[in-house]
N, C-alpha and C positions, 0 to 999 in steps of 0.2 A: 504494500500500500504506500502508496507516494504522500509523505504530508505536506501540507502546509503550515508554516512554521510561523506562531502569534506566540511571543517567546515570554508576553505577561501574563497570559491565559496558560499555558503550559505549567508556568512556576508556580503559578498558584496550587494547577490540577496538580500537581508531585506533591506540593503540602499535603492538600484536603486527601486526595485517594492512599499516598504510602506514608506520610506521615513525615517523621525527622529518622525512618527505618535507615542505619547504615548497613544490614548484611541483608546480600537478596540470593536465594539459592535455588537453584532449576535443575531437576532431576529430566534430562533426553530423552525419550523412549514411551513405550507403550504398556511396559511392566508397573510394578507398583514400589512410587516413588520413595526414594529413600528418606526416612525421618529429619522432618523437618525440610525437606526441598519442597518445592509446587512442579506437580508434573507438567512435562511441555511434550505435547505430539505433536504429530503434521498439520493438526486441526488447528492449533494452537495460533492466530495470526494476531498479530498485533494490534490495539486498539487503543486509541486517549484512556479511555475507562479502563481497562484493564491494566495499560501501562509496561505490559511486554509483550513478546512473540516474535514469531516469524516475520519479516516485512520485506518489501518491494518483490513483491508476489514470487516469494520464494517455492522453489516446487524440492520438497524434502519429501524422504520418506523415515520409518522406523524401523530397524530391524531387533530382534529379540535373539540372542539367544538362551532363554530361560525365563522365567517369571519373578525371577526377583527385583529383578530393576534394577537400579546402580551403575556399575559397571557392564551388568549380563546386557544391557540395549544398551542403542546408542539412535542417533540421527544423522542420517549419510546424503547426500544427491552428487551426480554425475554433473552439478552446475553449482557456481558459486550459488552460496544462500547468508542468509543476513536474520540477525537477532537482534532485536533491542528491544532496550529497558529504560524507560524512564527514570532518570534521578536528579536531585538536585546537582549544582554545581561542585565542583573539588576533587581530588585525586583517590582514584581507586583501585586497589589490587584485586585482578579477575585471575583466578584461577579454574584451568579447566582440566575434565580429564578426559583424554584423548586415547584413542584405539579401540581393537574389537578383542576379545576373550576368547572366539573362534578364527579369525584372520590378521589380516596389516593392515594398515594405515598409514597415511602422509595427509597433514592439513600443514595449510598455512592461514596465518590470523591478521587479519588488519580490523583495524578499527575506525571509528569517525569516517572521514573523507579518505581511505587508504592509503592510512597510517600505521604503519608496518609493527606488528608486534611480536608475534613467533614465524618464525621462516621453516617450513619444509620439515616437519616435525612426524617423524616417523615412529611406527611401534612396529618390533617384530610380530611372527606369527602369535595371537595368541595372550598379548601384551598390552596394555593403557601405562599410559603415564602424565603424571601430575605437571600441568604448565601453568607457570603463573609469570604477569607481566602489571605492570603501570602503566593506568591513564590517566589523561584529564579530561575532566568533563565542565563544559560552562555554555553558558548563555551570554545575549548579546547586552544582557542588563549591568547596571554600575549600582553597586549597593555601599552604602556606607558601615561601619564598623558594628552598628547594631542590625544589619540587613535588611534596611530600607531603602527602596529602589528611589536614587536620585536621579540618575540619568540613565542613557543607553547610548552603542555604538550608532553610528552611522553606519548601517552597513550599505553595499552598493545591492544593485538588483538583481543580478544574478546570485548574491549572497544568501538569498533569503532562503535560496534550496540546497546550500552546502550542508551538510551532516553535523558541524562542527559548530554551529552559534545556536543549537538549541539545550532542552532540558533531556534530551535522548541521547544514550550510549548506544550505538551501533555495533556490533561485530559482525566483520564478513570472514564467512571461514572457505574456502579454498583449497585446489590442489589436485592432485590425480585420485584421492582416495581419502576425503574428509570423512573423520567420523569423532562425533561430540558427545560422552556418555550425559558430562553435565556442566554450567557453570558457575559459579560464585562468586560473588563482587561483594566486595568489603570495602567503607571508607577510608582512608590514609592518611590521616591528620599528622601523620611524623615524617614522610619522605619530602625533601626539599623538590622545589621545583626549578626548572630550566625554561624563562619564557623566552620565544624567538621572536623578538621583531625584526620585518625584512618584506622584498617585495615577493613576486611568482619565483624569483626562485631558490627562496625557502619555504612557502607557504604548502600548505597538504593542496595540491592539486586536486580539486573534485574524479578526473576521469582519463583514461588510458585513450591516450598514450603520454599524457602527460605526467612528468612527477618534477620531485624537489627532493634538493637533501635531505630538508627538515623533516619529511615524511617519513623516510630511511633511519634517521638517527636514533628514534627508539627504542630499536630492534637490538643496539650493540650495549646497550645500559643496563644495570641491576636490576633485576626486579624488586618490586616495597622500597627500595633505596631512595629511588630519585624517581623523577615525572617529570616527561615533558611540555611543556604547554607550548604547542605554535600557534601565535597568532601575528603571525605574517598574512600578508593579503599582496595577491598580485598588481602590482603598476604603483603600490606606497613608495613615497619619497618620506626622510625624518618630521620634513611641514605636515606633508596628510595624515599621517599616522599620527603625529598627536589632532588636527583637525578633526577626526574624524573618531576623536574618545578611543581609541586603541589602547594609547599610553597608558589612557585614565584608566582602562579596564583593569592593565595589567595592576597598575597600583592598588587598583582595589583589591585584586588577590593575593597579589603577592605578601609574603611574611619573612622576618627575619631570617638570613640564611640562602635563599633563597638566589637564581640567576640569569640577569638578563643579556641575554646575547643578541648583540645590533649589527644587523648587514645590510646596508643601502649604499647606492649608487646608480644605478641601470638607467632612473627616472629622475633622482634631483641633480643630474647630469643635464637634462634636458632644461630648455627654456620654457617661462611659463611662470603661475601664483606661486608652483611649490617651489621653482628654482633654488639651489642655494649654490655660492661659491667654495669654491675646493676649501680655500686655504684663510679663508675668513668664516663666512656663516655657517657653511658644513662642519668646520671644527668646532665653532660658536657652539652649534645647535648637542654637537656629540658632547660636549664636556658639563651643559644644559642636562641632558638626561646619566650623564654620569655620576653627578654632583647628587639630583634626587636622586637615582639606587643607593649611591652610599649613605645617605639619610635617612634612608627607608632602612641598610644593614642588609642590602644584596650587592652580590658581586657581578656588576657588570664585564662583561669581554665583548670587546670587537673580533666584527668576523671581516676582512675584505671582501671584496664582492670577485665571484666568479668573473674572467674572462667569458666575452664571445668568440664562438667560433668561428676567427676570422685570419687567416693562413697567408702569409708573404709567399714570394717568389722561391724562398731558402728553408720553407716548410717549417719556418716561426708563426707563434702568435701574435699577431697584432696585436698593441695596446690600445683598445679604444674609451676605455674607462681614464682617459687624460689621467688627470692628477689625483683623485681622489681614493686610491687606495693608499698613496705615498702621505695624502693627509689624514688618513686614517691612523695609518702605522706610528706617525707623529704624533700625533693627539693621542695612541696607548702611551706612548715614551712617557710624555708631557705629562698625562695624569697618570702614571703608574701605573696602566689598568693590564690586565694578559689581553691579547690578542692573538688571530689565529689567521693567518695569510692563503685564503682561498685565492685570489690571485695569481701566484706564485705556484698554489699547486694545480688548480685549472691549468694552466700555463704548461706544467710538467707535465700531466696528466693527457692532455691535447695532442701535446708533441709526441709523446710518447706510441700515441695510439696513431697518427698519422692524419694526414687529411683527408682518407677515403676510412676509414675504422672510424676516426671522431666523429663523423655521421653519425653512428651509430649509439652513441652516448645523449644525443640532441634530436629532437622532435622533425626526421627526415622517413617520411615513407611515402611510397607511389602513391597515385593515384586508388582510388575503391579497397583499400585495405581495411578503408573501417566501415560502418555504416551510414549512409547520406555523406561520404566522403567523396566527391566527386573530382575534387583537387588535390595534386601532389604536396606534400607539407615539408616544407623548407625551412627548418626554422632555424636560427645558430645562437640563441641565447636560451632558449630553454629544454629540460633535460627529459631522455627518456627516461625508465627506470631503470635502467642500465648506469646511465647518465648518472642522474641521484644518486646509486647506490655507492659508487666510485667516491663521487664528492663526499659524501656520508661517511666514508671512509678517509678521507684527510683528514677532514676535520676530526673524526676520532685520533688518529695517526698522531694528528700536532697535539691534541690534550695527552698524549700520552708522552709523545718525545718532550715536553715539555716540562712535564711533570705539575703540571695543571691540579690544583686543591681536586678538580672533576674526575681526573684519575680513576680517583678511589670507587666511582662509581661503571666503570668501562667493564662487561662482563670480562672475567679471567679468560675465557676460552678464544676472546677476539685476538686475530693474529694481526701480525708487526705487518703495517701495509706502506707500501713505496709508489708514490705515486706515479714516477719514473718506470713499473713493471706491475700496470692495469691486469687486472684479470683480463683475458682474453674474451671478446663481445659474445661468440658465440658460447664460451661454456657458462654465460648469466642465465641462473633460472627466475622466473617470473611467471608466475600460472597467473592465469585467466582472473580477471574480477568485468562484471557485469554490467560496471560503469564505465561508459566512453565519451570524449570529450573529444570533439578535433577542431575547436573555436580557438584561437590562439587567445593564451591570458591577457590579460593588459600588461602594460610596458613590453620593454625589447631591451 
């Protein structure tokens, strides 16, 4: 079921129907549900009133093996499918159990606007296993400290159907052989957050084939530790993004501890209201919001902004971002803040992969490869998920080389990446999700 998102009417309906409930538990299947869960079958679709289920006309089935429920069922389809649950805003640990008790399995999990959570998560013959990750959930409202709504974002119009500015947690679960016994979502009042401000590309991309790092980034972090909150929005420059109450949002959630990480250029490069200059009001405007995180007791890091993919004669990248990652990196120096040079590994990363491979990382496919695609899509600033995943990968890469306070939260298992030796395009896996998009974002 496709909503429509009235995001005052929502926060209410989450008080009045669940209450101030932080655990919600959902037994899969058609057996009989394990104590304390609410069973969910194929019937089970999503509604305001009821507040969870199935949704955008997911076509699930049940399989059983046995009548205890639990583990013994589970809920499988041959097509991505989608759950959600209404909650209020704030960080959640969903833990799910995965596989079948008579076969294999491989899901992969996104969240919100696919937002990458567990990747390719397999059970042997026979086998389940316990997965749990961190999300954030929020609305497009501004509440003050005793949660009364003072203001709201500005969102733009295509906003109002992204996944990500209401009172609903979405999961899309995925893969060659999804299978979901059950899942549980617990509030998070302890794990720090990570908010992204930035334009399209950080922001969770609505629809394939488009992504962003920021979408990627979750997948490589602790789970219960830390949460990421993006709220990037494609075509912000640092003017729009406070203009447009973003900033404010973020202050209204954020809490001691807590971290903002800033990446613009693509857009306040451009002429125009938001303009700003490299080496005066861009730094002006960064040292502005660096000043409040520190007074708020978050630690802000600048991120440089990705190159485009734009190739010399000698199979370099062009600098087309002039000066303003150079006033970036100065205005870390200047206020002592960590910064983390996308620039520099774009840059590496481009060359690397070459000028016919780097295609491949950026929103370039023929013509009718998707549907109502009738035009080839050229794009050299924004990434496929391939693209994303790589960038997603520097940026952890430097929080690590760096030895970054953020470290401490980088799963142990993520390996040492160089962005000088990209994975190889063709061995990226990326299964299927059921949202497509082939409207190029705003900005460039």
């Amino acid at each position: 079921m496709q909503k429509i998102f009235y995001p005052i009417i929502i926060f209410l309906l989450s008080l009045s129907c669940l209450g101030q409930q932080n655990t919600f538990k959902f037994d899969f299947g058609t057996g009989t549900a394990t104590k304390g869960f609410t069973k969910v079958t194929p019937e089970t679709k999503y509604s305001n009133k009821a507040g969870y289920g199935f949704d955008f006309d997911s076509e699930v089935e049940a399989v059983s093996n046995g009548n205890k429920g639990g583990v013994d069922d589970f809920i499988t389809s041959s097509k991505p499918f989608y759950f959600s649950v209404r909650l209020p805003e704030g960080n959640y640990d969903v833990k799910l159990v995965l596989g079948d008790t008579k076969g294999t399995s491989a899901t992969t999990v996104r969240a919100e606007c696919r937002r990458l959570m567990l990747e390719n998560v397999k059970t042997k013959q026979g086998k389940t296993t316990e997965q749990v990750f961190t999300v954030h959930v929020r609305d497009s409202l501004i509440r003050d400290e005793k949660g009364t709504v003072t203001d709201r974002l500005k969102l733009k119009k295509n906003e109002n159907m992204h996944l990500h500015w209401d009172n609903v947690l979405t999961l899309e679960f995925t893969d060659s052989l999804p299978k979901v016994c059950s899942v549980e979502i617990m509030l998070n009042k302890t794990a720090p957050t990570i908010f992204l401000a930035g334009d399209s590309t950080v922001t969770d991309q609505p629809g394939h084939p488009y992504a962003s790092w920021g979408q990627m980034f979750p997948v490589f972090l602790q789970p219960s530790k830390v949460a990421v909150a993006n709220y990037a929005e494609s075509g912000e420059t640092l003017l729009a993004f406070e203009r447009e109450n973003r900033l404010k949002k973020i202050w209204s959630m954020a809490k001691p501890g807590d971290y903002l990480f800033i990446e613009f250029t693509h857009n306040d490069q451009k002429p125009g209201g938001n303009h700003l200059e490299p080496y005066t009001t861009f730094k002006d405007k960064l040292k502005e919001w660096i000043t409040e995180a520190r007074k708020r007791k978050l630690t802000p890091v600048l991120v440089t902004s990705t190159n485009r993919r734009n190739f010399d004669a000698d199979g370099h990248i062009v600098n087309t971002l002039l000066e303003y990652p150079e006033a970036m990196r100065q205005t870390a120096k200047e206020q002592n803040v960590a910064s983390i040079d996308l620039t520099a590994m774009s840059k590496t990363l481009y060359e690397a992969l070459g000028e016919k491979d780097s295609m491949k990382a950026l929103v370039h496919y023929p013509a009718n490869t998707f549907p109502n695609q009738t035009k080839e899509l050229q794009d050299n600033t924004h990434f496929s998920p391939y693209g994303a995943y790589e960038l997603a990968e520097c940026v952890v890469s430097s929080i690590n080389s760096q030895k970054l306070p953020l470290a401490k939260y980088i799963r142990k298992e993520v390996k040492k990446f160089d962005p000088a030796k990209p994975l190889p395009p063709a061995q990226f896996y990326w299964p299927a999700s059921s949202f497509t998009n082939t409207r190029k974002p705003d900005g460039n």
